[in-house]
Z-matrix of the N, CA and C atoms (Angstrom, degrees):
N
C 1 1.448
C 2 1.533 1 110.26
N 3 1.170 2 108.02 1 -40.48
C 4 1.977 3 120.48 2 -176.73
C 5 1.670 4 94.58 3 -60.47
N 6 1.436 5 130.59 4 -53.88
C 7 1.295 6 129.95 5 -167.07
C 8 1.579 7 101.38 6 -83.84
N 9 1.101 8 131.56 7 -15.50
C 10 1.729 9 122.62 8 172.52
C 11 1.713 10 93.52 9 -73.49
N 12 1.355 11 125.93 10 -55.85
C 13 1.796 12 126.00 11 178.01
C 14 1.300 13 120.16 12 -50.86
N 15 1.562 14 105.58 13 -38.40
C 16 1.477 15 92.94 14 173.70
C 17 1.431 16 126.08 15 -98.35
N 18 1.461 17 109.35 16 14.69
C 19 1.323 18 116.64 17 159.66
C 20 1.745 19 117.43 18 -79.66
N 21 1.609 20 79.79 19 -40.25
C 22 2.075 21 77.36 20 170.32
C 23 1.283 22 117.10 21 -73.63
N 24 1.606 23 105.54 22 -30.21
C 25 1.254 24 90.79 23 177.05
C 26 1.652 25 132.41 24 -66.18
N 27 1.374 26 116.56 25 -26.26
C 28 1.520 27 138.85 26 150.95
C 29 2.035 28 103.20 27 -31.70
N 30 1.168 29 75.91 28 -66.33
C 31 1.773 30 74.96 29 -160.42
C 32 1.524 31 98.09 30 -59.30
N 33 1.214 32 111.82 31 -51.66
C 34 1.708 33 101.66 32 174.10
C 35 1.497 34 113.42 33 -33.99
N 36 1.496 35 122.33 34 -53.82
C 37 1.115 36 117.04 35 -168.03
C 38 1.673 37 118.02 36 -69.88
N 39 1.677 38 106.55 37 -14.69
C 40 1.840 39 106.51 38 165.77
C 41 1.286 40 99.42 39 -88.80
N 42 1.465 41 141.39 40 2.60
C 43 1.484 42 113.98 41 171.70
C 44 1.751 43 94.24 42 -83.60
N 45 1.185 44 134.41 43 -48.14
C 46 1.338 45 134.77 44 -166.99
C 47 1.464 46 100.87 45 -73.42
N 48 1.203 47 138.10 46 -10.17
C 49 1.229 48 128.65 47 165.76
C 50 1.768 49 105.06 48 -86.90
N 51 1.343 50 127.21 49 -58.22
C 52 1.235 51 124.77 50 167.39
C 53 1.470 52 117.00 51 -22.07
N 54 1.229 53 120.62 52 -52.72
C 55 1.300 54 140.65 53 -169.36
C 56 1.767 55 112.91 54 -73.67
N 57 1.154 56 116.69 55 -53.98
C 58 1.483 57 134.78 56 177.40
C 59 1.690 58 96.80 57 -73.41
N 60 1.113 59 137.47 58 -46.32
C 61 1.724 60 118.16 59 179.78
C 62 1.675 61 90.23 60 -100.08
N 63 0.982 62 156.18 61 1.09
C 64 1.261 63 150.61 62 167.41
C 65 1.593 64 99.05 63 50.24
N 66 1.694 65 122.02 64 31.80
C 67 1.616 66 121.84 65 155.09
C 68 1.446 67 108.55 66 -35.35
N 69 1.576 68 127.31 67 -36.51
C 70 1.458 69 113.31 68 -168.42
C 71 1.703 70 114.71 69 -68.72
N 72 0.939 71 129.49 70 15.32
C 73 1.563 72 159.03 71 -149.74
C 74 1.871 73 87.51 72 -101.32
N 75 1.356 74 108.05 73 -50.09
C 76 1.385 75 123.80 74 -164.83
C 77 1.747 76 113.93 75 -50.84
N 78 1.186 77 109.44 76 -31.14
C 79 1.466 78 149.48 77 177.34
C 80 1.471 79 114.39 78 -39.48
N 81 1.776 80 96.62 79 -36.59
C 82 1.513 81 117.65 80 -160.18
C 83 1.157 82 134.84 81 -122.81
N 84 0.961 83 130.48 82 88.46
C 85 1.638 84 142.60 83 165.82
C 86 1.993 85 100.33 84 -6.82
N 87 1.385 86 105.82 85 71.98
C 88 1.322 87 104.20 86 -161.33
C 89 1.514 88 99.24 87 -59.18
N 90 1.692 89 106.22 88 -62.61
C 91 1.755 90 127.54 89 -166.75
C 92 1.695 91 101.45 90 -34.06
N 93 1.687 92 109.99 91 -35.32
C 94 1.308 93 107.07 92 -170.30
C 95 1.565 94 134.22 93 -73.05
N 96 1.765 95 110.58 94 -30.15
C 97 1.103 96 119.13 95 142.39
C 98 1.086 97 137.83 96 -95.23
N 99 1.789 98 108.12 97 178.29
C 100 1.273 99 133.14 98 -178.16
C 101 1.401 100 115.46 99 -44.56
N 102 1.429 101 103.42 100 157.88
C 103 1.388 102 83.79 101 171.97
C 104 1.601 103 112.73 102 -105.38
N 105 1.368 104 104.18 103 8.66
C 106 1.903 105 84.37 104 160.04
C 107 1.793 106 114.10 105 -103.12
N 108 1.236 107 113.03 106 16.97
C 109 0.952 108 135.99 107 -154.47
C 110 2.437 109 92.99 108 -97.30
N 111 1.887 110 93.51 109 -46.74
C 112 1.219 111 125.36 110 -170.53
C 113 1.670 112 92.96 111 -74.35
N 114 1.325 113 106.49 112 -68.12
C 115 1.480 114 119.28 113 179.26
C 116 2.066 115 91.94 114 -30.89
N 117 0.963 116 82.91 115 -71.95
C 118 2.023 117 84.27 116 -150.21
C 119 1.646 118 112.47 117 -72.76
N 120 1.605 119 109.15 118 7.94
C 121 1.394 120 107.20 119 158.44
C 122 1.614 121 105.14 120 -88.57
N 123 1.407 122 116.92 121 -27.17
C 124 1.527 123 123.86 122 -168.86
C 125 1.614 124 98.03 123 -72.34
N 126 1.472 125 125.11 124 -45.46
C 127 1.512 126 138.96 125 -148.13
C 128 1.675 127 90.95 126 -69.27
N 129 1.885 128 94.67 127 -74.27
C 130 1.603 129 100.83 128 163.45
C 131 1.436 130 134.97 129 -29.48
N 132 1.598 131 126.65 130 -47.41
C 133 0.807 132 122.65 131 -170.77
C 134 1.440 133 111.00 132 -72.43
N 135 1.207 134 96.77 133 -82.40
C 136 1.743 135 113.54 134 164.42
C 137 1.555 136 104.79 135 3.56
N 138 1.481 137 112.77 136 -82.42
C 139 1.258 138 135.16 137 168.19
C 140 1.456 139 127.59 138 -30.57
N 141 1.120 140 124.12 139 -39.35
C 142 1.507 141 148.91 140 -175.79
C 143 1.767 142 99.64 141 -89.05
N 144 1.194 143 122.43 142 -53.16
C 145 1.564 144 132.87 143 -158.65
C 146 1.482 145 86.79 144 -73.41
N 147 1.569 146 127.87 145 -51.76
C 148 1.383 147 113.29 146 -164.54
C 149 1.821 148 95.68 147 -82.90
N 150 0.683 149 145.99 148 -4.54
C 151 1.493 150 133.76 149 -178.14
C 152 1.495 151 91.06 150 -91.91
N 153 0.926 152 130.57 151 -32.09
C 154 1.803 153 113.13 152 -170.80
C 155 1.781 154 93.80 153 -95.34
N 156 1.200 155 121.56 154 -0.02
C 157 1.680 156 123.45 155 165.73
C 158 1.203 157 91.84 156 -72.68
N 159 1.271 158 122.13 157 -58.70
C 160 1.554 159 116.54 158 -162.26
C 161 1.508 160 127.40 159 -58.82
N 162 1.150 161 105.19 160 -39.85
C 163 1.169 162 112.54 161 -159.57
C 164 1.626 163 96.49 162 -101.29
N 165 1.486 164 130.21 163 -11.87
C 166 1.644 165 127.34 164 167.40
C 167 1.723 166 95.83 165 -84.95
N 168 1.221 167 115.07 166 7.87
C 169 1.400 168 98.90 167 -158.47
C 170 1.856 169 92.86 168 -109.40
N 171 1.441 170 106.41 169 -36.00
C 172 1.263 171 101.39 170 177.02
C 173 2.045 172 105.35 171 -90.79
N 174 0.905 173 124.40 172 20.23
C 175 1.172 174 133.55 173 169.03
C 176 1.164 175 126.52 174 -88.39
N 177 1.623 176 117.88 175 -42.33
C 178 1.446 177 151.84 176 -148.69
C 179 2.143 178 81.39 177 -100.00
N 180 1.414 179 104.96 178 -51.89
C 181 1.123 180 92.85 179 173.98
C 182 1.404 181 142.61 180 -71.73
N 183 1.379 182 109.79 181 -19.11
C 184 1.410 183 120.07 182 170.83
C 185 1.712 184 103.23 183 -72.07
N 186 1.286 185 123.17 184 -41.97
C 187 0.943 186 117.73 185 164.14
C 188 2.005 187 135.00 186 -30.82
N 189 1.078 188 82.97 187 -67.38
C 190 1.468 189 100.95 188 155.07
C 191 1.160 190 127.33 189 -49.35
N 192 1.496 191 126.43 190 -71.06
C 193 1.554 192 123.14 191 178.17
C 194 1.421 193 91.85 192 -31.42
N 195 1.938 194 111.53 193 -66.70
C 196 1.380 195 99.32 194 -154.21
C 197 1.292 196 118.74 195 -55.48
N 198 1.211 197 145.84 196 -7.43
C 199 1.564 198 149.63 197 172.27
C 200 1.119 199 101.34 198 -71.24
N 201 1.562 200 120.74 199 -46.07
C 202 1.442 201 100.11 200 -174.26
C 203 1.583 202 121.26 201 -120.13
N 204 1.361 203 99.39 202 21.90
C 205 1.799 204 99.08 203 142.15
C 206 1.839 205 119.38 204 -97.96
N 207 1.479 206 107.91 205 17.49
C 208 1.614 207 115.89 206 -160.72
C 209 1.631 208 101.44 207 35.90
N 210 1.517 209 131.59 208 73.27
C 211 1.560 210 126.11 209 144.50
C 212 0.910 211 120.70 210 -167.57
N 213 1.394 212 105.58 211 105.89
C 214 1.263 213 138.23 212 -169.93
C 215 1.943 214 109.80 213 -37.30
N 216 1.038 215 100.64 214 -33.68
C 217 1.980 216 100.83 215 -170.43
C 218 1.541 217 96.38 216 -76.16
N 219 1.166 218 115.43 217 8.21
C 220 1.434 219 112.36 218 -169.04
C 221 1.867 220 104.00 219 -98.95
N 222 1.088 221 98.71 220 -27.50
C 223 1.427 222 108.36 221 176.00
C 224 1.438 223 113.27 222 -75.12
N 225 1.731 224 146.50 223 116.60
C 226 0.891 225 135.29 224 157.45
C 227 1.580 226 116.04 225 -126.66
N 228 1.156 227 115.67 226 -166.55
C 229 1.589 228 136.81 227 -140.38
C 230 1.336 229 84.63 228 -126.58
N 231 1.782 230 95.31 229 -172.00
C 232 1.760 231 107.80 230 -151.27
C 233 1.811 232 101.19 231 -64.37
N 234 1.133 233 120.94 232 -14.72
C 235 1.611 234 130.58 233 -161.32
C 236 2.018 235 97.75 234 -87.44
N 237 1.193 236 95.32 235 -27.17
C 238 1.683 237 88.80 236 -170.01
C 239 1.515 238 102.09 237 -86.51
N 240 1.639 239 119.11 238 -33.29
C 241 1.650 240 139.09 239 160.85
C 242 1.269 241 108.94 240 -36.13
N 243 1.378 242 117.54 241 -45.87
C 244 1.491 243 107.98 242 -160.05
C 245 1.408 244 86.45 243 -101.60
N 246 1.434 245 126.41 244 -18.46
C 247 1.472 246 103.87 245 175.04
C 248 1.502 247 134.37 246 -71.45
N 249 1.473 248 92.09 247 -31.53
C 250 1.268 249 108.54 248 169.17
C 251 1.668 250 116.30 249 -74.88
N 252 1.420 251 139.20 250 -3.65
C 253 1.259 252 158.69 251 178.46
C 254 1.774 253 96.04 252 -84.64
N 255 1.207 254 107.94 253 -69.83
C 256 1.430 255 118.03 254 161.34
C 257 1.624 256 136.15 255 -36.95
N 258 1.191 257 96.08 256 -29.54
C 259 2.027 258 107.63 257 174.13
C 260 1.704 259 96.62 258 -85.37
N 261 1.369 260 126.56 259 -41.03
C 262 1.607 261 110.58 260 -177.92
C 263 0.984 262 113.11 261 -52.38
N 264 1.706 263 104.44 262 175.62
C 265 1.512 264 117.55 263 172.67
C 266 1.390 265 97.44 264 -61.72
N 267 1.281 266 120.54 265 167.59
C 268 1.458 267 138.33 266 179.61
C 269 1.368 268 113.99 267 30.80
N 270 1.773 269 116.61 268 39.02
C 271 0.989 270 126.81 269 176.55
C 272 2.053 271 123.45 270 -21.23
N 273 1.776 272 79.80 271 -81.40
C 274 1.465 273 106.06 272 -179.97
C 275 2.039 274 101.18 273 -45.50
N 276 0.925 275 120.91 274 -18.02
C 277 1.702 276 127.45 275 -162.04
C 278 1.704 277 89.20 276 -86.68
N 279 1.147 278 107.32 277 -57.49
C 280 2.051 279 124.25 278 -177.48
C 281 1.535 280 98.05 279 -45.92
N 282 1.632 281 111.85 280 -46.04
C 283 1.927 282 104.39 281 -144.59
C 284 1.242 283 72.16 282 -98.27
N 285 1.496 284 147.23 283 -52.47
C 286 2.077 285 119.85 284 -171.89
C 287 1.436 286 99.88 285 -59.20
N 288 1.420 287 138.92 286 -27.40
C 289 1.449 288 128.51 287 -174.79
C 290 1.822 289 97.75 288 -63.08
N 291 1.420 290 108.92 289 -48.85
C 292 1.381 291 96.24 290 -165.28
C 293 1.654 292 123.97 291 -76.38
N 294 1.521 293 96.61 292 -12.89
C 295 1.181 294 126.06 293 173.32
C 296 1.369 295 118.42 294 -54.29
N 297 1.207 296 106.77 295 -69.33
C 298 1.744 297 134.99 296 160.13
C 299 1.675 298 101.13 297 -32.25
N 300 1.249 299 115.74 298 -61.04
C 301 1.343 300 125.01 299 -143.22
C 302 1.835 301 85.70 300 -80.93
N 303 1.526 302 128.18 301 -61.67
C 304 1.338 303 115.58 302 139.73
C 305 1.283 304 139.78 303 47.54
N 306 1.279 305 87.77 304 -108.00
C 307 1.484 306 140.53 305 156.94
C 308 1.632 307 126.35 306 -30.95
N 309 1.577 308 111.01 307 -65.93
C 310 0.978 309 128.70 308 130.43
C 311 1.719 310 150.18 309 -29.22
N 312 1.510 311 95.83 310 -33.92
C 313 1.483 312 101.10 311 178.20
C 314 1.607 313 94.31 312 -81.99
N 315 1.793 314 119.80 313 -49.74
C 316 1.616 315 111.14 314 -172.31
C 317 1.162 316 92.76 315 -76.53
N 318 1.637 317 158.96 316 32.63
C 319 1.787 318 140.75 317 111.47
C 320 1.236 319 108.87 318 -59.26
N 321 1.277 320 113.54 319 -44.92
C 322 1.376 321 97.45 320 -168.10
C 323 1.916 322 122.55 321 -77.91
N 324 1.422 323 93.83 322 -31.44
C 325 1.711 324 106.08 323 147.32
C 326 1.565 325 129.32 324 -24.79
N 327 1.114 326 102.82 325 -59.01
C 328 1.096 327 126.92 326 -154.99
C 329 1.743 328 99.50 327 -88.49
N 330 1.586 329 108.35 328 -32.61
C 331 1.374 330 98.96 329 177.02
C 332 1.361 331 121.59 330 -70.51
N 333 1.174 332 98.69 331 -30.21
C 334 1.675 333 132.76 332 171.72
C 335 0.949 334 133.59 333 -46.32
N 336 1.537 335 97.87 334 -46.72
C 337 1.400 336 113.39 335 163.86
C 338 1.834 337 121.99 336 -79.44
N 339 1.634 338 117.52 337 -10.74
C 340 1.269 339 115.83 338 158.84
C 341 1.385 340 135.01 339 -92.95
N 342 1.492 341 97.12 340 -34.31
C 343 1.623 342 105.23 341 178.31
C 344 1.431 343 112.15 342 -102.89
N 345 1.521 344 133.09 343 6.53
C 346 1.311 345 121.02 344 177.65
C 347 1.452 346 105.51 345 -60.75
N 348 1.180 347 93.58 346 154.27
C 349 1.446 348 118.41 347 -163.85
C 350 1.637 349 94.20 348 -91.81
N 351 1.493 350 107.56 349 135.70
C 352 1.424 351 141.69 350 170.46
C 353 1.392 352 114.09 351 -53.66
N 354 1.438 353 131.22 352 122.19
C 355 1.672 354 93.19 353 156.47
C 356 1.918 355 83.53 354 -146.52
């Protein structure tokens, strides 16, 4: 169970790296578009990469606890993440942030899916 968490937790840590050097940029026939076109694959992405950090990141960790309290019901998935997002202060403020951010990753999908670059 400890090595399934810290595998998510890994990948969490390439969505927040994706996001912070914005390598996924690489994807794109930059010279060829616009530049608000550039802007809002960067805005999206950025945006999208750290919301799926977040939420693999508190996942990867439930994972874990549960290894090392040995119980298994203790470990949950994206539903126990946002629940636990939801019990903080400014709960409801956390789950539209991740929401947003979301949101954002299928824009940036989607741009991705028109202007990726050919090769």
């Amino acid at each position: 169970m400890a090595a399934i968490g810290a595998c998510i937790l890994i990948f969490a840590i390439v969505q927040f790296k994706h996001a912070y050097t914005t390598d996924f940029l690489e994807k794109f026939s930059l010279s060829s578009l616009s530049q608000r076109i550039t802007k809002s694959v960067t805005v999206t992405g950025r945006l999208g990469y750290t919301a799926r950090g977040v939420v693999y990141s508190l996942v990867g960790g439930f994972f874990i606890l549960a290894a090392l309290l040995s119980n298994p019901s203790e470990a949950g998935g994206l539903q126990k993440a946002l629940e636990t997002l939801m019990q903080q202060p400014f709960g409801p403020y956390l789950i539209a942030g991740v929401g947003v951010g979301f949101i954002m990753f299928g824009l940036y999908c989607a741009l991705e899916a028109k202007y990726r670059k050919i090769e």
